[in-house]
C-alpha positions as CSV (number, residue, x, y, z in Angstrom):
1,X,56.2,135.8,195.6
2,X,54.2,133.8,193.0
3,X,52.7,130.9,193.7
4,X,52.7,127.4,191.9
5,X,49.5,126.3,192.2
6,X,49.4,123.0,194.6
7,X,52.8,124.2,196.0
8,X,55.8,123.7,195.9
9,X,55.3,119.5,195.9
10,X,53.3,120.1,192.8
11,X,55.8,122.2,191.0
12,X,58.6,119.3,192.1
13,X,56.3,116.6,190.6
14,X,55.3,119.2,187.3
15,X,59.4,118.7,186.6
16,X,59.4,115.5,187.5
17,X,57.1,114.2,184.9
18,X,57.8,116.6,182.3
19,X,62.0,116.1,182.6
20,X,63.3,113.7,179.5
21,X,67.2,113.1,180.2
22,X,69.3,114.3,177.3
23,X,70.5,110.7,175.1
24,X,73.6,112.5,175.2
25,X,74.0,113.1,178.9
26,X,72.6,109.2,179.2
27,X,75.5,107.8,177.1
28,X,77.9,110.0,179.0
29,X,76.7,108.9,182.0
30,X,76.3,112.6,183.5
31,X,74.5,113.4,186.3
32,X,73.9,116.6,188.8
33,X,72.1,119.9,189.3
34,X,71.0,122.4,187.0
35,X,70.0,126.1,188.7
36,X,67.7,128.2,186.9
37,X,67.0,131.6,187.1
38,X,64.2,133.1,185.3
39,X,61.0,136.0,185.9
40,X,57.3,135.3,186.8
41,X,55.7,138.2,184.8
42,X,52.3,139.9,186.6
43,X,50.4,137.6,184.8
44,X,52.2,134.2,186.0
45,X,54.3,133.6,183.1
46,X,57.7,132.3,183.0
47,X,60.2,134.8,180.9
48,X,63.8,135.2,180.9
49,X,65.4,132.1,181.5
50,X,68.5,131.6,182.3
51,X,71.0,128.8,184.2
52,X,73.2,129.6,186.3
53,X,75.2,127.0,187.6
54,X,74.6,123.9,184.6
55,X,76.3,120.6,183.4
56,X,75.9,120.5,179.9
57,X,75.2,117.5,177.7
58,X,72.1,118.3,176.9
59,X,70.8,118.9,180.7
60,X,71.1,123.2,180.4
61,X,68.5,123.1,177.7
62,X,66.6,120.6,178.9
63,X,66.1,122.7,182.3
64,X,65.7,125.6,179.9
65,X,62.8,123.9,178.0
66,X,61.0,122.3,181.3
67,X,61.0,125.6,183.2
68,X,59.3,127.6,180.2
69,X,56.3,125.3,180.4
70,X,55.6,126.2,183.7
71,X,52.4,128.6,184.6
72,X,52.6,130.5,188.2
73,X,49.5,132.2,190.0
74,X,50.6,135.8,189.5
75,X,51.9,137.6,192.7
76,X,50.8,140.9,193.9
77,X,51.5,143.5,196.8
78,X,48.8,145.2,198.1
79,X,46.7,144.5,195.1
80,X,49.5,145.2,192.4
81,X,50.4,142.6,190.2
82,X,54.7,142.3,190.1
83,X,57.4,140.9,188.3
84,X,59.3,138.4,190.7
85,X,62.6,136.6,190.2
86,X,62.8,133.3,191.1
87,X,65.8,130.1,191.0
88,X,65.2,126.5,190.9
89,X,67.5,123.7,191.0
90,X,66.6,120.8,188.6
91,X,67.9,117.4,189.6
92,X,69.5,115.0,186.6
93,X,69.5,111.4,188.4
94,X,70.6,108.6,185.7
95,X,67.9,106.1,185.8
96,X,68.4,102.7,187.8
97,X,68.0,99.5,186.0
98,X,65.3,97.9,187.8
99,X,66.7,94.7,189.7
100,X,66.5,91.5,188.2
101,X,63.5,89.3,189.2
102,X,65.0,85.4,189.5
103,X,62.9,82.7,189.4
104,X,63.6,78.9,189.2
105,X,61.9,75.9,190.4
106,X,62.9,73.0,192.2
107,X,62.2,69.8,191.1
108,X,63.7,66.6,192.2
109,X,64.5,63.6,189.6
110,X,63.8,59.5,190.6
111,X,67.6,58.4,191.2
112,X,68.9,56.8,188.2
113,X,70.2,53.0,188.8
114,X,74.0,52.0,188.5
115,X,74.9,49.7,185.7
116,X,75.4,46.5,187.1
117,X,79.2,45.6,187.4
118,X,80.3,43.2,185.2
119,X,82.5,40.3,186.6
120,X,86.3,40.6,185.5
121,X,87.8,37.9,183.8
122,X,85.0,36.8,181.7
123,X,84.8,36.8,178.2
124,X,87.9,37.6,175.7
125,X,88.4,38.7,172.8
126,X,90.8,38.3,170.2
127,X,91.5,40.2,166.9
128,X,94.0,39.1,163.8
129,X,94.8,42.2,161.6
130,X,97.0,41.3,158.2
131,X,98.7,43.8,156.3
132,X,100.4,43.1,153.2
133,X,100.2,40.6,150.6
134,X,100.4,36.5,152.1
135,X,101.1,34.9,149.7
């Protein structure tokens, strides 16, 4: 079978990085798997790509599109370079807002001072309102 070079953790972080999630699939809020089948020619290169199992939106091509960019070390038997079929499974995960950081500060205020109470009873006040003519 053909190899990607630095493995398969390499190939997993190759998708990773090159992956944009469809806008699309984003305001749908879609997620899931996309399986791809396609051929490693003899010389490593990706051809005849094809899902198998997708969930639209935008997701099938974008699996379609990542995949093509990839570049195997081409596999041979006994010497002979082959063609080999291969299938991966592309993971759509929405992206998680990132938690909101609080901060706050604590301060403490000097403790404000009643008014004094007046005493009841002590001054009054009287008003005169005239409406009209007084004559």
């Amino acid at each position: 079978m053909p190899q990607y070079p630095g493995g398969s953790e390499a190939l997993r972080k190759f998708i990773d990085s090159e992956l944009r999630y469809p806008d699309l699939a984003l305001e749908r809020m879609i997620e899931g798997q996309v399986h791809v089948s396609y051929t490693v020619s003899n010389e490593g290169h990706v051809e005849d790509v094809e899902v198998v199992n997708g969930i639209g939106h935008g997701c099938d091509e974008e699996a379609i599109r990542v995949i093509s960019l990839l570049k195997y070390a081409p596999a041979d038997n006994h010497g002979v370079k082959v063609r080999s079929s291969m299938r991966t499974r592309i993971n759509f995960r929405l992206p998680h807002a990132p938690a909101p950081v609080l901060n706050y500060t604590v301060t403490s205020e000097p403790a404000k001072q009643k008014p004094a109470i007046k005493p009841v009873g002590g001054n009054n006040y009287g008003y005169t309102i005239t409406f009209g003519d007084n004559t």
